[in-house]
C-alpha positions in Angstrom: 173.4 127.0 108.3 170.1 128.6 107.5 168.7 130.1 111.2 165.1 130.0 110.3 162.5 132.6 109.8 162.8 133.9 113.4 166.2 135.3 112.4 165.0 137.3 109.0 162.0 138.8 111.0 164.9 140.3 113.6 166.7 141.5 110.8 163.9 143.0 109.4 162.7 144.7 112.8 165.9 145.8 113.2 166.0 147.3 109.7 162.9 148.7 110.4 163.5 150.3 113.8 167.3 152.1 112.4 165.3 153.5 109.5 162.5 155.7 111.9 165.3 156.7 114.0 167.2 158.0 111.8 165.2 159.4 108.9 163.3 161.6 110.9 166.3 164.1 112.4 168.0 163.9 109.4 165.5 165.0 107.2 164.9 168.0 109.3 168.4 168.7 109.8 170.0 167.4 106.2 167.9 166.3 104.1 171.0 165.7 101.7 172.5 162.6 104.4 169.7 160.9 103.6 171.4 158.8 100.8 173.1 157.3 104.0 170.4 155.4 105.2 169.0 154.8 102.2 172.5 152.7 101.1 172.2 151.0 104.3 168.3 150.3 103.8 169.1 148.9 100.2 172.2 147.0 101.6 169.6 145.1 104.2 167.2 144.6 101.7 169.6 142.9 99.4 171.4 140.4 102.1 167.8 139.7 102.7 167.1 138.7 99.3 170.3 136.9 99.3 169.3 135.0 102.2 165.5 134.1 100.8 166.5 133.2 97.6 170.0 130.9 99.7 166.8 129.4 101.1 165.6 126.9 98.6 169.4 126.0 97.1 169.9 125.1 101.2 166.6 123.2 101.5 167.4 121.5 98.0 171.1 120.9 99.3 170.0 118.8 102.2 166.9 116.8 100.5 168.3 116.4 97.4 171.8 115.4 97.9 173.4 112.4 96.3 176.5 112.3 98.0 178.1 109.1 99.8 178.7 110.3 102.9 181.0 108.0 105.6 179.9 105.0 102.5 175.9 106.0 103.0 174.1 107.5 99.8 171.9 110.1 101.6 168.2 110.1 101.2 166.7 112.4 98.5 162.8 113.8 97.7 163.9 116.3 94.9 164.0 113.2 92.3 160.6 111.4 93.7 158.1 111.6 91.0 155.4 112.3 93.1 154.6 115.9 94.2 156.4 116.6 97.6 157.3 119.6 100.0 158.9 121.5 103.4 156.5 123.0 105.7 157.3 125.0 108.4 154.0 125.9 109.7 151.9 127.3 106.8 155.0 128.6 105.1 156.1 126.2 102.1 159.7 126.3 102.6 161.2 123.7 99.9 158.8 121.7 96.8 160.3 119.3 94.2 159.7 119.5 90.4 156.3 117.6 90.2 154.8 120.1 93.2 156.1 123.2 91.3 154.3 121.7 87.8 151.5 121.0 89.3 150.6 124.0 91.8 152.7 127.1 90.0 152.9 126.3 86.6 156.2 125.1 86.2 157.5 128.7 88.0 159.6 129.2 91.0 157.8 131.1 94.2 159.6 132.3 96.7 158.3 131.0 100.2 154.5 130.5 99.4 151.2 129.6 101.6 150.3 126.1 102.1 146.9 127.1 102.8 146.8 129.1 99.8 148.1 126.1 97.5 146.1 123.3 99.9 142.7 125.3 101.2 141.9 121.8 102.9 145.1 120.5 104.0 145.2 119.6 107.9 148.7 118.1 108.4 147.1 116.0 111.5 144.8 114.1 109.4 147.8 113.7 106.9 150.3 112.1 109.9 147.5 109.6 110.0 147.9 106.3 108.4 145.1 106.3 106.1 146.4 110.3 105.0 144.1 113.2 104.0 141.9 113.5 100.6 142.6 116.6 98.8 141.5 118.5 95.9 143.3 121.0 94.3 144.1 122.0 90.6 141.3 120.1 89.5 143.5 117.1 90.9 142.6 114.5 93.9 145.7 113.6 96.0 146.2 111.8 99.2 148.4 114.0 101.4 150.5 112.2 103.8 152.7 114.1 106.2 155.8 113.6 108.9 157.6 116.1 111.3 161.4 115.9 110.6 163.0 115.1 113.8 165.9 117.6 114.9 164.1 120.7 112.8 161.8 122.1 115.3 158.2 122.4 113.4 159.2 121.7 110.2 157.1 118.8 108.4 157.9 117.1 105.4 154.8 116.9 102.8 154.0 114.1 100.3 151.1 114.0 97.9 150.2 110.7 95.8 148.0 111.9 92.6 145.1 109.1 92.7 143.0 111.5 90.7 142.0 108.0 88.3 141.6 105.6 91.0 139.6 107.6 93.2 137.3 108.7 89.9 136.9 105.2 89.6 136.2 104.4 92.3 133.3 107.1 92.8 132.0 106.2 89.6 131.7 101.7 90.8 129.9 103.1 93.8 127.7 105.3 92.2 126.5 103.1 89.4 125.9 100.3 92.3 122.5 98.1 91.7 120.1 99.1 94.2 116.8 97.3 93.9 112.6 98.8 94.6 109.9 96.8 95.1 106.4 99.0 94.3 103.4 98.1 95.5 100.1 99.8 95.3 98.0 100.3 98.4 94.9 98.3 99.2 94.3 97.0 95.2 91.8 94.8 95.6 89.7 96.9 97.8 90.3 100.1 95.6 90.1 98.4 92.2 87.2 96.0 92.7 84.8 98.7 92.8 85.7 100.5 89.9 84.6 99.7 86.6 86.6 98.1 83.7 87.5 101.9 82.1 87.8 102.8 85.4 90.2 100.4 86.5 92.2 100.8 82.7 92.2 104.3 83.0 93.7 104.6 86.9 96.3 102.0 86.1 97.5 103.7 83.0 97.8 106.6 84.9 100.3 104.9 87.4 101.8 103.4 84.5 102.7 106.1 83.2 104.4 108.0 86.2 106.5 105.5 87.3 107.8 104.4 83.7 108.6 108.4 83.9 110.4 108.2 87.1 112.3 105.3 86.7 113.0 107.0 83.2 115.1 109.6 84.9 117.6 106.7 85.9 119.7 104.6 84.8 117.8 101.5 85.4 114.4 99.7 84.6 111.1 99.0 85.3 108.9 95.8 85.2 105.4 94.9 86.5 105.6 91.5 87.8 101.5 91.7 89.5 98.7 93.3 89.4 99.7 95.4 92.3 103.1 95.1 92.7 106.3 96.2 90.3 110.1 96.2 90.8 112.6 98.3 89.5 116.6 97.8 89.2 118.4 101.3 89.2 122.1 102.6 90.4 122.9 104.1 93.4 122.9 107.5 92.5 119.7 107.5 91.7 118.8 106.3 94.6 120.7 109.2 96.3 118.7 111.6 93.8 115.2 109.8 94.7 116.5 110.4 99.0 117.1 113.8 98.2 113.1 114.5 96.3 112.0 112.0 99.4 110.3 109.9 96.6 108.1 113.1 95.3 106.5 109.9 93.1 104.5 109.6 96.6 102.7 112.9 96.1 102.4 112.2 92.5 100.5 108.9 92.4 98.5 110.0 95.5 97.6 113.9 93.7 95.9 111.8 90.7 92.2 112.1 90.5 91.3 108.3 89.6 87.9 108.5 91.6 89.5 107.3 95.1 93.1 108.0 96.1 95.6 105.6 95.4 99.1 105.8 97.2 102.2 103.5 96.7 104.5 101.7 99.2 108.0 101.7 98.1 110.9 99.2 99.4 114.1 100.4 98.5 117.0 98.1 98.9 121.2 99.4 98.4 124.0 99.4 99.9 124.5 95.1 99.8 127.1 93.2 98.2 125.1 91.6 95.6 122.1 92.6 93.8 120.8 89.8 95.1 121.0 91.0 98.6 120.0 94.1 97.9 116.5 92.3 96.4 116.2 90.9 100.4 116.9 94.4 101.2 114.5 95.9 99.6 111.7 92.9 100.6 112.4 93.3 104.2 111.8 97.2 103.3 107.9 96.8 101.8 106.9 94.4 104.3 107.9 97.1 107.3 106.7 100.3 104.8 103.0 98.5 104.6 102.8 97.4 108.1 103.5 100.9 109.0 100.1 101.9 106.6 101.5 102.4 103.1 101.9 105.5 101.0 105.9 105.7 102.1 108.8 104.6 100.9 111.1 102.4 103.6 114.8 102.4 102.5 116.8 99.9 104.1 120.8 100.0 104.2 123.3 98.2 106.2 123.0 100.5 109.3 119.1 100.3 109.6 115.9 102.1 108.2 114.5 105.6 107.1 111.5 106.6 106.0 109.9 108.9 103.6 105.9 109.9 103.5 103.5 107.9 105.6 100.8 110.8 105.6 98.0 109.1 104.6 96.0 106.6 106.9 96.1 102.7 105.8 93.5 100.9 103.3 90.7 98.8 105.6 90.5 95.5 104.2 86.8 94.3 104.4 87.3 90.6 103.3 87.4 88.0 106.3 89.5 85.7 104.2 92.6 86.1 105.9 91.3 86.3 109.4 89.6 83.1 108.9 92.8 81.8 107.5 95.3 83.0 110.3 92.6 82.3 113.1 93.5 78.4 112.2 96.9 78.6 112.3 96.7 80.4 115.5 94.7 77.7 117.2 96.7 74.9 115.7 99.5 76.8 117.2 97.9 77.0 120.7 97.0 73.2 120.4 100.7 72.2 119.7 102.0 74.1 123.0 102.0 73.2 126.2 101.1 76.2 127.7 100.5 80.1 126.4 101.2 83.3 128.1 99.5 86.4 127.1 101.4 89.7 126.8 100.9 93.2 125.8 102.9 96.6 126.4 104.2 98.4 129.2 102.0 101.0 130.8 98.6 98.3 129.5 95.8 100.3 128.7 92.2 98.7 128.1 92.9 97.8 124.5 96.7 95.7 125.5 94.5 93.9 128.4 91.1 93.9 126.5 92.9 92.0 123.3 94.7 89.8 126.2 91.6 88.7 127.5 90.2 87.9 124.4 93.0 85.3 123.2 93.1 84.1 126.6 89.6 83.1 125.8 91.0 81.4 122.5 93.4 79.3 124.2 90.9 78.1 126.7 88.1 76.8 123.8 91.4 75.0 122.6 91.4 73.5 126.1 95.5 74.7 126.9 96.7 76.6 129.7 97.3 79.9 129.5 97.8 83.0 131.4 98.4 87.0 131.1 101.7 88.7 132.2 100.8 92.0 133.7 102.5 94.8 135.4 99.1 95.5 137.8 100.7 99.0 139.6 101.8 100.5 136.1 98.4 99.4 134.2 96.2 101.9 132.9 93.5 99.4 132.8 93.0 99.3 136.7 89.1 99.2 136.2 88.9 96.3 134.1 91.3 94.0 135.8 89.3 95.1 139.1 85.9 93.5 137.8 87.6 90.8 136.8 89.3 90.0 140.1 85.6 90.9 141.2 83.9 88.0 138.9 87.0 85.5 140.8 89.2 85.8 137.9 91.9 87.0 139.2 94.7 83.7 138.8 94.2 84.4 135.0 96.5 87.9 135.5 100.2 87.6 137.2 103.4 89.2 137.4 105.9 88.5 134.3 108.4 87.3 136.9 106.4 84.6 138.4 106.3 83.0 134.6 109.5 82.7 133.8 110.2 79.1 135.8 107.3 77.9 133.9 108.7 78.7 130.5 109.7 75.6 128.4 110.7 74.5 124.9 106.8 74.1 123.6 105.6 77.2 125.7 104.1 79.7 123.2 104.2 83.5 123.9 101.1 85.4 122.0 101.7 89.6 122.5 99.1 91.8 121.6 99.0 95.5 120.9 102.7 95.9 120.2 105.3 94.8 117.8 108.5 96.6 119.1 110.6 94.5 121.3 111.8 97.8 123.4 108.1 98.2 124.7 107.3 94.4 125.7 105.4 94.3 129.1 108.7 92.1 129.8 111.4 91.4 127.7 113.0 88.4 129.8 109.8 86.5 128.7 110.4 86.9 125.0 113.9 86.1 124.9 113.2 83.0 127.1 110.2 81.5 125.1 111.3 80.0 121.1 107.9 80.3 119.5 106.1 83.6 119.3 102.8 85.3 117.8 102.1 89.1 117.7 98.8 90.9 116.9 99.1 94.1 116.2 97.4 97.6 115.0 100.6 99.9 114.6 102.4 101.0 112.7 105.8 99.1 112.1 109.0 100.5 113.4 112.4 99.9 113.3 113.1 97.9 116.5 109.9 95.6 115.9 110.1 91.4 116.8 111.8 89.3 114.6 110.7 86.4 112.7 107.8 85.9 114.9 105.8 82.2 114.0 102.7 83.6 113.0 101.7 87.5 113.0 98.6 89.4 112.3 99.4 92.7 111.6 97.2 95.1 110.0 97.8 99.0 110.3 93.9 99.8 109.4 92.2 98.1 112.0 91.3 100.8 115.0 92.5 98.8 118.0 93.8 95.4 118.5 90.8 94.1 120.4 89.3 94.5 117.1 91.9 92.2 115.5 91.1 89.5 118.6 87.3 90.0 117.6 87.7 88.9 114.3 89.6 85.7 115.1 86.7 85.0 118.0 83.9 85.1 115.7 85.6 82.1 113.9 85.6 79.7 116.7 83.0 77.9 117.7 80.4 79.6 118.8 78.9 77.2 121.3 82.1 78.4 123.8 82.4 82.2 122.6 83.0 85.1 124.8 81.5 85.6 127.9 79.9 88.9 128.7 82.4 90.1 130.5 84.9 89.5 127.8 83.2 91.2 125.5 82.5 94.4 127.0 86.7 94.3 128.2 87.2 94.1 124.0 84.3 96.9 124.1 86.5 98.9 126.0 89.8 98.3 124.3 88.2 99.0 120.8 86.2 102.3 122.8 89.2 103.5 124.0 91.4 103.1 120.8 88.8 105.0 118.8 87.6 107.7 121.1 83.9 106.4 121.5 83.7 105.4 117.9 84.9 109.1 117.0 88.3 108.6 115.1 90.0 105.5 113.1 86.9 104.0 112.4 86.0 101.8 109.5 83.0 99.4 108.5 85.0 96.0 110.0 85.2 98.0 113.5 81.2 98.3 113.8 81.0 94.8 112.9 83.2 93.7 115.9 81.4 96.0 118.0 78.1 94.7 116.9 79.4 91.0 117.3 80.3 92.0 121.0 76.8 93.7 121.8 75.3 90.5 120.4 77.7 88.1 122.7 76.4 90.3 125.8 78.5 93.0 126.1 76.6 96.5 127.9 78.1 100.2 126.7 76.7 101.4 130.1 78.5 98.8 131.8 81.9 99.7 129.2 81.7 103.6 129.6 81.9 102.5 133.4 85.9 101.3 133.1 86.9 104.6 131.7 85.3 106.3 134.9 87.9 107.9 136.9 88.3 109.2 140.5 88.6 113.0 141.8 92.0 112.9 142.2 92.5 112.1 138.9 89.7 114.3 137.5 91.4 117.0 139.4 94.9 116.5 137.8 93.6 115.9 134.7 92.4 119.3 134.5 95.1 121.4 135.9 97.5 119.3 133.3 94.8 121.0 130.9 95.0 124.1 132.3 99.3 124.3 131.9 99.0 123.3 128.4 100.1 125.7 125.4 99.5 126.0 121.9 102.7 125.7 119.7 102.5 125.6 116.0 98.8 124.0 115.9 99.9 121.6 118.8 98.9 121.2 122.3 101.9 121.0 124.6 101.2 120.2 128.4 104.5 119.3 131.3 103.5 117.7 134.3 105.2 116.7 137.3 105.2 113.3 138.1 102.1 111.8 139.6 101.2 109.6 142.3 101.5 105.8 142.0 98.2 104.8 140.2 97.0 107.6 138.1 99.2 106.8 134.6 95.4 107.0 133.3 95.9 110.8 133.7 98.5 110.8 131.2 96.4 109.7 127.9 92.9 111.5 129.6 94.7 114.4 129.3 96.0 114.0 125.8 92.6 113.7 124.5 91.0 116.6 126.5 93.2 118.7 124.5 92.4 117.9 121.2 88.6 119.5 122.1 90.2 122.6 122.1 89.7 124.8 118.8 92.9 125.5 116.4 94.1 122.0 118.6 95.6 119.3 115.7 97.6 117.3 118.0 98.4 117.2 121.3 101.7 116.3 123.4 101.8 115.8 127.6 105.4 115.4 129.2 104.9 113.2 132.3 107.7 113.0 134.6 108.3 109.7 135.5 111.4 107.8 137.4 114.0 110.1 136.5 112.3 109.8 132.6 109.9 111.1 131.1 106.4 109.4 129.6 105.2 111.0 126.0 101.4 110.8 125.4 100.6 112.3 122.2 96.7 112.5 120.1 96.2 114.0 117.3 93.2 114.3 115.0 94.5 112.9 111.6 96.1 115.8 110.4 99.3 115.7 112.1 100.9 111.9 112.4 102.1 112.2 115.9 103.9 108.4 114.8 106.4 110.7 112.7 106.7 113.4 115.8 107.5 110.3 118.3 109.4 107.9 116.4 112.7 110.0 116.3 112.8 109.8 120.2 112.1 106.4 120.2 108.7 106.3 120.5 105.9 104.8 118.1 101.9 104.0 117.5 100.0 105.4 115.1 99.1 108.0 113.1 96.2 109.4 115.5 97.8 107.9 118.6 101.2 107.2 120.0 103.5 107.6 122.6 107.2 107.3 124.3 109.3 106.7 127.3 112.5 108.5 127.5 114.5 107.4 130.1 117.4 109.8 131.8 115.5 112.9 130.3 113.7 115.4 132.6 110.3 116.7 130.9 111.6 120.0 129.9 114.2 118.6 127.9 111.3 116.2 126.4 109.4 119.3 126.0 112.6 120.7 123.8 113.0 117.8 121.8 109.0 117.6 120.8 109.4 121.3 119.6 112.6 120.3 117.4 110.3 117.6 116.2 107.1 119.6 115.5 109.6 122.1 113.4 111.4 119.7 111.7 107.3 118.0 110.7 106.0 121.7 110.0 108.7 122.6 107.7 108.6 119.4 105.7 104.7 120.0 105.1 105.4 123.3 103.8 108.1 122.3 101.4 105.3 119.1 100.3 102.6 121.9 99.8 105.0 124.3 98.1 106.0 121.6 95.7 102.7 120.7 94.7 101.7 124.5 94.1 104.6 124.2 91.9 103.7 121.7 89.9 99.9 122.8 89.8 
């Protein structure tokens, strides 16, 4: 019976070792005894090669056999008309007819590599049940593999040639339906000013690019509104679009129509039927134009991802809608029994500011209603001081102390946040059935679902300035009280810098309303006052701080209980530093770590923040990692500013391509 390759490799040494030891002296001594060695050497060699080429007859013998043996017929592989082999380790010991066919041409080799036949064979993955996918002579197999018991490491190799079916197969799931919905940013508001030619010659010009790109597919292309088209295409083309991260974005924004125009695209694949794929793709525009437009939002079955999102969003300046959903709003406070008010965790002025004002809503449509605040971990101590101050205080309590009083017709109204993960409490929402949001961010993946009413618009600077708007339709015989309006004051101050950044025409107007309702900017720039302390470790955050690719990167230890306020000061101190585009300062905070991050529209620190679960907006946003120490926040932002650099230089090497 064959002994294995451990016994040839003795021989062999052996061979070897007789050779040295007795060529040397005889050479020197007779060089004419050499022929003795030399027979024995060629002797050696040739039982070798005896044995070697005994190998495969053996192999073959004991597979292939078709003997009855005690009445059994024994097993065979050597007639299977698949390819199949012997391994021992990487040494292909035995192959059938197919194997030798396919892999050596219909010749015999003598003890070949299986790594150099099979570069990707792993004979684990192959002992699974699903097998191994190979590729090899221009074929595809699936390699499936089993040790043969009694024969040491030997391994008996069989591989199915599904070269068609898996072709196929590639080819149904690349030629998929996937399904876009385009829409154009802020078309009334661009188009409405321009002239007749104007409009013609901008809309030709978008015409005309996306008929090009959706020319590159397979698919087609049809304009079903003014603003808005769809577009059927196959999946590969969708891979092909993920891989130019929808360069149409730069194209339609690059074109020189008098005003910039960007597109929001909804991209829908992936689904079982085209038709969900169209409710794919619908679910994707609705979150890529709350999240400002100019991006492309593909949703699959595992969640979204987006491309773009540089540019700020379109400010609406008709009142229609606000008019429309501050009706609703009311009827839906009037048809509750009660309302509680909630923002974000960590409140700032704007979260409590917007609070206050639809607490004022729900009281001129005579229901109860209170706020559920954290007090200790507010940013907005000030405020909710000068209101205990003015014996206002019952209107603010603890989330906890709310949830007994939560019923079937109790309607939960959250302002200045639409991701679930950041609610000031999330035992409230998933108690009460009806819910609102108004909201200023940017969507992200996490946000509240199906929500009764929302008022959502990415543009507005704050969302005290949404809450303004739906004010200055109520009757104005029981408006705002002075106090009211200067907390909204503050909540559209603070969101804006002093009026310095994310600004538009509809944010003067609410601050103009509020000046006329009685609100005092001396009294306002009061609530942002701070005290030594935090003056003190404001500036000696300021003073750690570093500069890092254009951004402003401060770590802090964490702080004692009341000064969060610290946190955001900080963050905009920064950004008055020259060469300064964003700024990012690492609190330490309950084994965490809080984000704070400002930028000055050139850098969306949304983007930066979002990967670590994060959000905001473009010029403002912020995180909480939990069971992360600052330094390792610190690392992560770093990754993220790379990753955000790198992507702006291939953008702006792209278009200095094209130009």
């Amino acid at each position: 019976m064959y002994k294995g390759r451990g016994f040839d490799t003795v021989l062999l040494l052996v061979l070897l070792a007789a050779c040295a030891a007795l060529a040397v002296p005889v050479a020197m001594l007779r060089p004419q005894w050499l022929i003795l060695p030399a027979a024995a050497v060629l002797l050696v060699l040739a039982l070798l090669l005896w044995r070697l080429h005994g190998l495969r007859a053996f192999i073959a013998r004991c597979l292939g056999a078709r003997a009855v043996d005690d009445g059994h017929l024994q097993a065979t592989l050597a007639a299977l008309p698949i390819q199949a082999c012997l391994l021992q380790k990487d040494t292909i010991l035995w192959y059938n007819a197919p194997f030798r066919d396919t892999f050596f041409d219909g010749e015999d080799r003598l003890r070949p590599s299986a790594s150099a036949v099979l570069p990707e064979l792993d004979l684990n993955v192959c002992a699974r049940p699903h097998g191994q996918d190979l590729t090899a002579g221009g074929r595809r197999f699936t390699a499936y593999a089993s040790a043969v018991d009694g024969a040491g490491n030997a391994t008996i190799l069989v591989l199915v040639d599904d070269t068609v079916y898996k072709d196929t197969l590639e080819e149904y799931n690349a030629s998929r339906p996937a399904y876009l919905v385009i829409a154009v940013d802020g078309y009334d508001e661009i188009f409405n000013d321009m002239k007749d030619s104007e409009q013609a010659h901008a809309l030709e010009a978008i015409n005309s690019l996306l008929e090009e790109y959706i020319a590159r597919t397979n698919g087609f292309l049809r304009r079903v509104a003014n603003n808005r088209y769809i577009a059927v295409v196959e999946e590969r083309d969708v891979r092909r679009m993920r891989q130019e991260r929808f360069d149409i974005l730069d194209k339609v924004r690059a074109l020189n129509t008098g005003s910039t125009v960007t597109l929001s695209i909804g991209v829908g694949h992936g689904g079982r039927t085209l038709a969900e794929c169209q409710e794919m793709a619908r679910q994707s525009i609705d979150i890529a134009l709350g999240r400002g437009g100019d991006q492309a939002a593909v949703k699959t079955l595992d969640g979204f991802e987006f491309y773009g999102g540089i540019s700020s969003g379109v400010e609406k300046r008709s009142h229609v809608r606000s008019r429309i959903l501050c009706n609703a709003l009311a009827d839906l406070v009037r048809q509750s029994d009660s309302v509680i008010i909630m923002g974000h965790r960590l409140s700032d002025l704007d979260a409590v500011g917007s609070a206050i004002g639809i607490l004022r809503l729900c009281r001129m449509c005579e229901k109860p209603a209170v706020i559920a605040i954290r007090r200790e971990s507010s940013l907005a101590g000030p405020l909710l001081d000068a209101f205990d101050e003015a014996g206002l205080s019952n209107s603010f309590i603890e989330p906890e102390q709310t949830l007994d009083a939560i019923g079937p017709d109790t309607l939960l109204i959250i302002v200045d946040t639409y991701q679930e993960r950041l609610l000031e409490s999330a035992e409230i929402y998933k108690k009460c059935r009806r819910v609102v949001v108004i909201d200023h961010h940017r969507m992200a993946v996490g946000h509240i679902d199906a929500p009764l009413l929302v008022y959502h618009e990415p543009y507005a600077s704050s969302a005290s300035e949404l809450v303004c708007e739906l004010l200055q339709f109520m009757p104005a015989e029981e408006n705002v009280t002075p106090l009211e309006a200067e907390a909204l004051l503050a909540g559209i101050m603070l969101d804006t810098r002093s009026f310095a950044l994310h600004v538009g025409v509809r944010t003067f107007e609410a601050a103009a309303w509020l000046r006329s309702r009685g609100a005092q900017t001396a009294r306002t720039k009061q609530l942002f006052n701070t005290s030594k302390e935090e003056y003190e470790a404001r500036a000696r955050i300021v003073e750690a701080a570093y500069l890092y690719k254009g951004c402003a990167i401060a770590v802090s230890e964490e702080l004692d209980a009341g000064m969060n306020v610290v946190l955001p000061m900080a963050a905009n101190d920064l950004l008055t530093l020259n060469g300064v585009d964003a700024s990012f300062v690492i609190l330490a905070k309950n084994k965490g770590a809080n984000i704070s991050a400002r930028s000055m529209g050139g850098l969306n620190v949304q983007v930066i923040l979002e990967p670590l679960g994060g959000g905001g907006h473009l010029t403002m946003a912020g995180a909480q990692l939990r069971d992360c120490t600052p330094h390792e926040a610190e690392r992560r932002i770093r990754e993220q500013i790379d990753a955000y650099r790198a992507k702006q230089a291939a953008l702006a090497a792209g278009s200095a391509a094209e130009t």
